[in-house]
C-alpha positions, 0 to 999 in steps of 0.5 A, spaced: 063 759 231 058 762 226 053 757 223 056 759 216 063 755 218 058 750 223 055 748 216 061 747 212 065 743 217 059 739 218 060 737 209 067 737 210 066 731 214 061 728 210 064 729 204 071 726 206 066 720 210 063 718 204 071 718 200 073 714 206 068 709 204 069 708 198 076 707 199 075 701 203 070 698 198 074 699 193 081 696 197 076 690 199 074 690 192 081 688 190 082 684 196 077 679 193 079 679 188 086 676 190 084 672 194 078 669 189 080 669 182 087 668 178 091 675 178 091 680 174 091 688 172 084 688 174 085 686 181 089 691 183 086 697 180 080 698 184 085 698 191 090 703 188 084 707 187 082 707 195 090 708 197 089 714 193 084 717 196 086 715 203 094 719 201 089 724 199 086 725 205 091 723 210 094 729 205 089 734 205 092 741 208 100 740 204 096 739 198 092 745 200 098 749 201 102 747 194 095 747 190 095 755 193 101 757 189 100 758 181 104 752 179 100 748 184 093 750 181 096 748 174 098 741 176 091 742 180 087 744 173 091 739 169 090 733 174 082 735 175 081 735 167 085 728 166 081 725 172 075 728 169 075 726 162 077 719 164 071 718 168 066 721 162 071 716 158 070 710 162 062 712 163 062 711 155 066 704 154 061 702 160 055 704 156 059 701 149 059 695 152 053 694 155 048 696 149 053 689 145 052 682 145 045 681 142 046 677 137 040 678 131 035 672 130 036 673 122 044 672 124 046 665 122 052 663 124 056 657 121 061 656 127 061 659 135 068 661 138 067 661 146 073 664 149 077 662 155 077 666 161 082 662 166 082 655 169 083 654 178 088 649 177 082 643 171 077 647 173 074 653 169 072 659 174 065 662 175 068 667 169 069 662 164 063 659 166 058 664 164 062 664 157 060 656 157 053 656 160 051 662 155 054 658 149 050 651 151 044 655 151 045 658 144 048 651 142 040 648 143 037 653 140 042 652 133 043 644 134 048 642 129 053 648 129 060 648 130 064 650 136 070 653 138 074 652 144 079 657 145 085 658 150 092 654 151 095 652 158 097 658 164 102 658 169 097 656 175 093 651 170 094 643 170 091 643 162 090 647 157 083 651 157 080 649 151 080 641 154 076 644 160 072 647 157 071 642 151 069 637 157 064 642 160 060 644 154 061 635 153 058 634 159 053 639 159 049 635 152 054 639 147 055 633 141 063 632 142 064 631 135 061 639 134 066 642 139 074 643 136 079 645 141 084 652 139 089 650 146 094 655 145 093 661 145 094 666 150 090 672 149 084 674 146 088 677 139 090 670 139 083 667 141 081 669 134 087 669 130 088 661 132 081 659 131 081 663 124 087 658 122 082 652 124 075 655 122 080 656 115 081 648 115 075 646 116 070 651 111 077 651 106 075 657 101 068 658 103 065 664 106 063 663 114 059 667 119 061 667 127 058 668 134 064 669 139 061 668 147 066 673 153 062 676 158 059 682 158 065 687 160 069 683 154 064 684 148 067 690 146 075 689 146 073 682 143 070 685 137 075 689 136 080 683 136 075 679 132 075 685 126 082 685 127 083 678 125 078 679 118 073 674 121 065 676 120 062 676 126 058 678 132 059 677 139 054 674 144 055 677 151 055 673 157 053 675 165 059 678 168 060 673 174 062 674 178 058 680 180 063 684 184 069 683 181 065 687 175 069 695 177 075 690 176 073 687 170 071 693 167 077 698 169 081 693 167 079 692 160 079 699 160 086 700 160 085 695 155 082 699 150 087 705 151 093 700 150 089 697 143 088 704 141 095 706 142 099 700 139 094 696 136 094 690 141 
């Protein structure tokens, strides 16, 4: 065999080792995070992923053949540019979200409005939990300020989101006459939407400034909605916890914005 073909064997089998791989941890990834976390879109992205890649290399030499063929190199063009773009757009929302969530000190906030991120049965998960250590932080440093527990009652959830958060903040040195619980909303346009209503009652016509607490991954779809709802406010980005459930996280939140754009939802 000349070297030539020697070399390019050799890369092949590099390349498809290092595609190999990486379909193992993106299945692992999934695996996990159906084992360990409430279910959602994010926990199988990552998986379908990998079996795609797995399909495509089990698959190399018949897609080969079709990609040879005038319609085939079209679809193979047309797959590559949509594959393409969506990575360039995936890298930019990624970047978005972390150069957010830093609120400014001349930035004074009447009220904070923590939003859910799911219950294990009463107890809140390590996502929301960041969410609720970062706004005990922030509540001493602004003593006295008016926070918003957000969330209603899921499937698999014993209580309403907002009572385990409110306990937690409570137990956690937050004055329990400071936090009000919005304990029906289901996402995160009604996180805002809901609180809005309450925070209406409470300040009646005058003019009130928000800090909202998500996670990092979040902070951008949540500002999003917060606009939608009319609210000025700004967002305060928590650690993504745990750290590796942050492709799900982010993938899922991706799709998220692409539905947003598309139906305003």
């Amino acid at each position: 065999m000349k070297p030539f073909n020697i070399a390019k064997t050799r890369l092949l089998f590099i390349v498809k080792l290092i595609f190999l791989i990486s379909a193992a941890l993106f299945i692992m990834n999934s695996v996990l995070a159906i084992l360990l976390v409430p279910l959602n879109l994010g926990s199988f992205l990552p998986g379908i992923l990998g079996f795609v890649i797995v399909g495509f290399i089990i698959f190399i030499k018949p897609i080969s053949s079709i990609l040879r063929t005038k319609t085939g190199r079209l679809i193979g063009w047309a797959c590559g540019v949509f594959i393409g773009l969506n990575i360039v757009f995936f890298l930019a929302y990624v970047t978005l979200t972390l150069i957010q969530g830093h609120v400014s000190p001349g930035f004074k906030p009447d009220a904070v409005i923590v939003l859910g991120a799911g219950l294990s049965g009463d107890r809140v998960t390590i996502t929301l939990a960041a969410r609720l250590d970062t706004a005990v932080t922030y509540c001493q440093q602004h003593p006295g300020v008016l926070v918003v527990v957000s969330g209603g009652q899921g499937p698999n959830e014993t209580i309403p989101e907002a009572a385990a958060m409110a306990k937690y903040l409570a137990a956690r040195g937050v004055p329990a006459d400071k936090i009000v619980q919005e304990s029906h909303s289901t996402n995160t346009e009604e996180n805002f939407a809901f609180s809005k209503v309450i925070l209406a009652g409470i300040f009646q016509d005058r003019p009130y400034k928000v800090v909202y607490i998500t996670n990092q991954f979040h902070i951008f779809m949540a500002g999003l909605y917060a606009k939608k709802a009319s609210l000025t406010a700004v967002g305060l980005a928590a650690p993504t916890l745990p750290h590796y459930l942050a492709l799900n996280n982010y993938s899922r939140e991706y799709f998220a914005l692409i539905k947003y754009l598309l139906f305003r939802r």
